[in-house]
N, C-alpha and C positions, 0 to 999 in steps of 0.2 A: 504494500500500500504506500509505504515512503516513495518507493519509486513511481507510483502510478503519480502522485500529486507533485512531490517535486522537480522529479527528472523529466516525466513525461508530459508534466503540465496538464494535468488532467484532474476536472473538476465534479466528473461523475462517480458518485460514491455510491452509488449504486451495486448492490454486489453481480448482476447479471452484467452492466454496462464493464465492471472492472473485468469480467471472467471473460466478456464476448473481448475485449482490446487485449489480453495476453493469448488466450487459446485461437483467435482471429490473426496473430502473429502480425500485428500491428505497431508491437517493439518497437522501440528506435534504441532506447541505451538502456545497459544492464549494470548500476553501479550493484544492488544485491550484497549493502553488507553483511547481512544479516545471513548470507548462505555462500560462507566459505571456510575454507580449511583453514584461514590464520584466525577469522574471529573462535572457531572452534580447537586450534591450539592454547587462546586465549584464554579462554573460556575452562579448558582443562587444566590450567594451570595453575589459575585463579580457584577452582573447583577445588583442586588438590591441597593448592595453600590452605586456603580459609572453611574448606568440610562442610562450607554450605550445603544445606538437600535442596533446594530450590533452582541453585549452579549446578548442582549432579542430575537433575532432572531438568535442564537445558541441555546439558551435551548429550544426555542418553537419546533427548527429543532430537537432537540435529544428527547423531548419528546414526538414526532410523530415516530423516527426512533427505538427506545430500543422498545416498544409494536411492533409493528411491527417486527421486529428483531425476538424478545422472541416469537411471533404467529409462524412465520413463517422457522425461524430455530428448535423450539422447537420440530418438527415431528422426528427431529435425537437423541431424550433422550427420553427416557421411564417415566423421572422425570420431564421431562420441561425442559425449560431452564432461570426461574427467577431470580434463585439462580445464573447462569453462569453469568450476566449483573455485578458483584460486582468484584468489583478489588483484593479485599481481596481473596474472595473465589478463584479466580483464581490464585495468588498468593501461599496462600496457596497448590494449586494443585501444584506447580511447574511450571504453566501455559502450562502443557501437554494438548493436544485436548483431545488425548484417553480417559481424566479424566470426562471427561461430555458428550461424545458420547455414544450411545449402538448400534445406528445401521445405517448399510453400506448406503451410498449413491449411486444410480447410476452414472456409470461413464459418465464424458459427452463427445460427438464424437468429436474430431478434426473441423468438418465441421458442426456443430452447435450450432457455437456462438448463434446467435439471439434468436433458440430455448430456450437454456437454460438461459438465461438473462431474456426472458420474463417467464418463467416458473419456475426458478429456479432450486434449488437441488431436485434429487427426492428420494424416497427408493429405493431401489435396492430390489423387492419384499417383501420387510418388513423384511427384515434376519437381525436378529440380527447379530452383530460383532461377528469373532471367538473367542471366550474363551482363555486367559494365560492359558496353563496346569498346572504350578503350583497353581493358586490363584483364578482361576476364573473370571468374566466377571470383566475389570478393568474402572469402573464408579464411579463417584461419589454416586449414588444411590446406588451400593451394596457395594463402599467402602469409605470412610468418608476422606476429603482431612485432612492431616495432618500438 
């Protein structure tokens, strides 16, 4: 939700309007601190130090939710998306989506919320994203974040 309002500048809080703009693959940038491996080195460390249950029952929550995540978002990268879970790496990208996507997700209808919530993002017949004419397919996989 932080990224839907501040990154993406989106003022529909609506949970159907928020689920149809990510599972719609309408992305533009993925800052996603909240779902990566350093907030969750952090998080375990911190955990360990201070024996909080509240911090041990966050890292147990992120380390049931990133596998997950990576299974199940990864069908939209021809690379996975292991490499996508690091803050750095995404960083690095500029934190563009384009940078770790290859292909188009179906769009989801106005009128099916519940559908797509319990079914999630699908392909959009397996089509790869249109090609940049000048550069080529703009991926992580065919192009190295800088």
């Amino acid at each position: 939700m932080v990224d839907y309002v501040l990154f993406e500048r989106q003022r529909d809080l609506r949970p159907g309007s928020f689920l149809r703009y990510y599972l719609g693959g309408k992305v533009q940038r993925v800052v996603l601190v909240l779902h990566s491996y350093e907030l969750l080195a952090l998080l375990v460390g911190v955990a360990w130090v201070t024996n909080v249950e509240w911090l041990w029952g966050w890292v147990l929550g992120m380390l049931l939710h990133l596998p997950l995540d990576i299974v199940f978002n990864g069908k939209f990268a021809s690379g996975g998306l292991v490499h996508f879970y690091s803050f750095i790496v995404r960083a690095r990208a500029g934190f563009r989506a384009d940078r770790f996507v290859d292909r188009r997700p179906q769009p989801v209808a106005a009128d099916d919320f519940w559908g797509a919530f319990f079914k999630g993002a699908q392909l959009a017949d397996g089509a790869p994203k249109d090609e940049h004419p000048s550069r080529g397919p703009d991926t992580v996989a065919s192009q190295p974040a800088r």
